[in-house]
C-alpha positions in Angstrom: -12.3 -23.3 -16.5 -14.1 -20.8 -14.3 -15.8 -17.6 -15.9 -16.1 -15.5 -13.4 -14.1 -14.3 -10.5 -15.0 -12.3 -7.8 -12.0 -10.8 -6.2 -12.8 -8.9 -2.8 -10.3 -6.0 -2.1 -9.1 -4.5 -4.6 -5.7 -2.8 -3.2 -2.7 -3.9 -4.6 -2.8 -7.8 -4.7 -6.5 -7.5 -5.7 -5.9 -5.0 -8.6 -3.0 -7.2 -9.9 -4.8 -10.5 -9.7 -7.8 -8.0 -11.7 -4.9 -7.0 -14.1 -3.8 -10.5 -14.7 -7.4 -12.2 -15.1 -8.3 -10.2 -18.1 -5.6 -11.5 -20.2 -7.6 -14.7 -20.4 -10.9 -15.3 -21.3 -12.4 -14.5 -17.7 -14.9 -11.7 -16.8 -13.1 -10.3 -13.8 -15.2 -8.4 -10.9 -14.0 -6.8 -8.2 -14.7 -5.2 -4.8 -14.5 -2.2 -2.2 -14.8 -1.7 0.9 -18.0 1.3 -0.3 -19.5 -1.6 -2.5 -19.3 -5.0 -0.6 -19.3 -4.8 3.4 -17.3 -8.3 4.2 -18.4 -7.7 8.0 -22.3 -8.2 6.8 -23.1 -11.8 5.0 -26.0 -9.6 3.9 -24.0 -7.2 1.5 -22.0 -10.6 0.3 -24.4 -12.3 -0.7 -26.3 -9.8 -2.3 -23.4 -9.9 -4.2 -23.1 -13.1 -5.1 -26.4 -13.6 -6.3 -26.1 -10.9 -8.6 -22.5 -11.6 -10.3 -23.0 -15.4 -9.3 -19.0 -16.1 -9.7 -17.6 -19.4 -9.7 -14.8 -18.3 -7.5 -14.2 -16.3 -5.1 -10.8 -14.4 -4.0 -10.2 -12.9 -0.7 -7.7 -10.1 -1.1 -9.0 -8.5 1.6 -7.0 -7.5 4.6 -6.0 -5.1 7.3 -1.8 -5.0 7.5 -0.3 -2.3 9.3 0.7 -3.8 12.3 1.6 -1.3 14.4 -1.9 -0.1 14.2 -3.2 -3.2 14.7 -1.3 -4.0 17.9 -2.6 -1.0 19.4 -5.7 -1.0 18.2 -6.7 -5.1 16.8 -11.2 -4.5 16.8 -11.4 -3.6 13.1 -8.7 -6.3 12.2 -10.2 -9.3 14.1 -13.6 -8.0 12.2 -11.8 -8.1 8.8 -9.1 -10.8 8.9 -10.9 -13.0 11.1 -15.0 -12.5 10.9 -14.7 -11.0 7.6 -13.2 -14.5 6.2 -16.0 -16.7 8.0 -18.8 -14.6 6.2 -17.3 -15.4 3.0 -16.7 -19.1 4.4 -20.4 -19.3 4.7 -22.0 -18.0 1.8 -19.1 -19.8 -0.3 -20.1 -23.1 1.5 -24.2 -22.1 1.0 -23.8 -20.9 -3.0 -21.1 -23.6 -3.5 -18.4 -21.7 -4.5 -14.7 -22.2 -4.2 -13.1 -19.8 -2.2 -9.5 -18.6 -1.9 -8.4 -16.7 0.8 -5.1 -14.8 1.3 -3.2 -15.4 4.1 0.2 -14.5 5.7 3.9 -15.8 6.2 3.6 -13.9 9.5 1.3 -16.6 11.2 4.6 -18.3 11.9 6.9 -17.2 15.3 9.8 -17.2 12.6 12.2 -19.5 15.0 13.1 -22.1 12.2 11.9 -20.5 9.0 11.5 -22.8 5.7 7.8 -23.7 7.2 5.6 -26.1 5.2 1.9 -26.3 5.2 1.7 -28.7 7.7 3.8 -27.1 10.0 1.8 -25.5 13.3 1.3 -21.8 12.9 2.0 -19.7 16.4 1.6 -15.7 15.6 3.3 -13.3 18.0 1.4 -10.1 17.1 -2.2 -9.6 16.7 -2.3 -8.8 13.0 -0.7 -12.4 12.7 -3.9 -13.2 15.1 -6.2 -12.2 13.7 -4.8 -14.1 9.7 -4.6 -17.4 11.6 -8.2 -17.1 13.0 -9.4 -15.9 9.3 -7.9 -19.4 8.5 -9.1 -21.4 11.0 -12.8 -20.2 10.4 -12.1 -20.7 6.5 -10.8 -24.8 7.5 -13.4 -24.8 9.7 -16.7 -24.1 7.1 -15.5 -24.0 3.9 -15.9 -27.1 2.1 -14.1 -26.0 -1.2 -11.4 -23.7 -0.5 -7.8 -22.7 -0.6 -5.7 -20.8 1.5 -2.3 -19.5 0.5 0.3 -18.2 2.8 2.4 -16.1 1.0 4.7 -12.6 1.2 4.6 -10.4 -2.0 6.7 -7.1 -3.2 6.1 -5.5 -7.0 5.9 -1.8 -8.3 2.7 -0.9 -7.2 1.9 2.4 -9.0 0.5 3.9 -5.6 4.0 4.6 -4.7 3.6 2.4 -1.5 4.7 -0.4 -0.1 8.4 -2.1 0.4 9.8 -1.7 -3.1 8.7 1.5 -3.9 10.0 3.0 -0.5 13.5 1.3 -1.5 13.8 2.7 -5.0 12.1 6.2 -4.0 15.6 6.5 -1.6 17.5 5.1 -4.1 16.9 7.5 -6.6 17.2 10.0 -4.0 20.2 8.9 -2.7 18.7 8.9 1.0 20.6 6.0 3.0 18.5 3.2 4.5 18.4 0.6 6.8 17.8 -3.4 5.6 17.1 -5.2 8.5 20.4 -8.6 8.5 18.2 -10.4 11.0 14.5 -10.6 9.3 14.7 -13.1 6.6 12.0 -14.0 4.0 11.0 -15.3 0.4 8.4 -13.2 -1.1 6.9 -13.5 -4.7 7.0 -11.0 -6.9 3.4 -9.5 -7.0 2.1 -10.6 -10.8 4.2 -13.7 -10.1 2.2 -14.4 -7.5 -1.3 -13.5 -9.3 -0.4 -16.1 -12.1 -0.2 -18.8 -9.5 -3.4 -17.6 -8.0 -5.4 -17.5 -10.9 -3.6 -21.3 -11.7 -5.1 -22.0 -8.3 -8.7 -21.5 -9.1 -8.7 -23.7 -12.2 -7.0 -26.4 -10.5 -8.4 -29.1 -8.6 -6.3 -28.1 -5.0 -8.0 -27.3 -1.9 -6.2 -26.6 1.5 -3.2 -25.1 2.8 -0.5 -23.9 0.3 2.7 -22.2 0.4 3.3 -19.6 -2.8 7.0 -18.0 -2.7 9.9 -17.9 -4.4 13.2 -20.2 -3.9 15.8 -18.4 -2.3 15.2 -17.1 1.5 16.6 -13.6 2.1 17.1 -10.9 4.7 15.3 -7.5 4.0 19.3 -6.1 4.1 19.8 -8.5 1.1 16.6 -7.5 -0.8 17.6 -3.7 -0.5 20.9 -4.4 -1.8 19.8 -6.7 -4.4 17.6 -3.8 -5.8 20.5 -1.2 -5.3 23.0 -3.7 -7.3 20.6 -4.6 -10.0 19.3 -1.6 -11.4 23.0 0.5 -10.5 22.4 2.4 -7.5 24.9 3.1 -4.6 25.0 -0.2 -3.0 26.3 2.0 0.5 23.3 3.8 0.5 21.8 0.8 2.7 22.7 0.0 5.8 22.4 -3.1 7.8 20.9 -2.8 10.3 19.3 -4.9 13.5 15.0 -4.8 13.9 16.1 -5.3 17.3 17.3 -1.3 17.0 13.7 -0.3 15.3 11.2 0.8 17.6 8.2 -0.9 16.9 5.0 -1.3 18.6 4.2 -4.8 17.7 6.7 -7.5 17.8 8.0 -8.7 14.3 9.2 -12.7 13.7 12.5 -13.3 12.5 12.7 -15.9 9.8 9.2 -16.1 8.4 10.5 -18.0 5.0 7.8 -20.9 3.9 8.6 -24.1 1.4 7.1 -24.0 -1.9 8.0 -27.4 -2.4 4.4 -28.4 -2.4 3.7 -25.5 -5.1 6.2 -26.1 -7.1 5.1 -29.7 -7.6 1.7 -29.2 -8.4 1.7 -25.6 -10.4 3.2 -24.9 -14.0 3.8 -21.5 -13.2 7.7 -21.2 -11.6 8.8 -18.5 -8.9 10.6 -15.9 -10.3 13.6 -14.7 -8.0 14.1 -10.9 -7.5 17.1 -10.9 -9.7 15.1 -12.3 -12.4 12.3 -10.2 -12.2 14.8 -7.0 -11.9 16.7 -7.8 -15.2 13.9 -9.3 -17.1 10.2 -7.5 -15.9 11.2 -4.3 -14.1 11.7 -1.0 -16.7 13.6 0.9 -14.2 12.9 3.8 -16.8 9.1 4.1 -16.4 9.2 4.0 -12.4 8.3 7.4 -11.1 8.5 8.8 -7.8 5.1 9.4 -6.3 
């Protein structure tokens, strides 16, 4: 079993898999962007030498993809150049990298992608995840990359979820998009497989989400059903209606068929999580 991990980025998938670690016997480090400079192999693997981890995680990312689109410099330098540095001091220290990835490197035509299938992003935040994973494939000798779509209560107040309940709670109607469909994994979920990752002996491609595909109209109502809000406070709506900048795939839904072989930890669906992990009675508006 690996003793240390160094997890770069801690925002909210990084602080989670942080969260998660220390229940077990693992000295957990972590990184930010004022502390660890992924665009200089320098500041990595000064780094490195001095925690001398036997994993690495790659939790970090830029996501907003309307920025992106209009602007893609910093996000080809993070996403893309970012995850070669840490390809190639993983590959020099021999050290198993795992680096997070996206559902949205698929065109979202068919949905239910597996690993194998060919990835063909539409928007250049999507362009700049599949490049990070080509030059990961590419170098990296011991490494995983997991494709995956996450929600949770993230304490920030940001995020999908939280932007659901706050309207919820303050009865402001919303719009679920009928015609986006995904499967994501709820956030500590998601850590628990990661973490199962590193001890594992794996190394590719995998897909990590949870069973049943659903549209973001379903999710909201879901929420709204679960925890006994007013189910006609969401509206379905169309993203073809939504006026984004960068262009958004349908049906981005991935297989965990392969994950679900090969980990003990199961997905948990969101009406699992809702009745059996969420306390609807510590969330706070923030």
């Amino acid at each position: 079993m690996s003793e240390k991990f160094l997890i770069i980025g801690l925002g909210f998938l990084g602080n989670t898999i942080f969260q998660q670690v220390t229940k077990f016997s693992i000295k957990p480090f972590g990184t930010h962007k004022s502390d660890l400079d992924i665009c200089n192999i320098e500041s990595i693997e000064k780094k490195i030498d001095k925690i001398k981890p036997d994993c690495i995680i790659n939790c970090a990312a830029l996501t907003n993809l309307d920025q992106i689109e209009s602007n893609p410099k910093n996000a080809y330098a993070i996403n893309a150049y970012g995850a070669k540095n840490l390809a190639i001091v993983s590959l020099k220290k021999k050290i198993k990298l795992i680096h997070i990835s996206t559902d949205s490197v698929f065109d979202g035509k068919i949905g239910s992608y597996k690993e194998e299938d060919l990835p063909n992003p539409i928007n250049k935040y999507a362009k700049s995840k599949k490049m990070g994973e080509d030059l990961v494939k590419e170098i990296s000798e011991k490494h995983v990359i997991v494709r995956t779509n996450f929600y949770g209560n993230n304490q920030d107040g940001k995020f999908l979820f939280n932007w659901i309940m706050k309207n919820l709670q303050q009865k402001i109607p919303i719009t679920g998009f009928h015609d986006v469909i995904f499967n994501p994994l709820e956030i500590e979920n998601l850590s628990s497989m990661i973490i199962e990752l590193v001890h594992s002996n794996f190394f590719g491609t995998i897909h990590l989400s949870s069973n049943q595909p659903m549209s973001k109209y379903e999710f909201a109502t879901t929420i709204a059903r679960k925890l006994n809000y007013d189910t006609d406070l969401v509206r379905k709506g169309s993203i073809k209606e939504a006026n984004f900048i960068a262009q958004r795939p349908l049906n981005t839904s991935l297989s965990n068929l392969l994950a679900r072989k090969i980990l003990k930890t199961l997905p948990l669906s969101l009406e699992d999580w809702l009745d059996t992990k969420f306390d609807k009675s510590a969330f706070s508006i923030t």
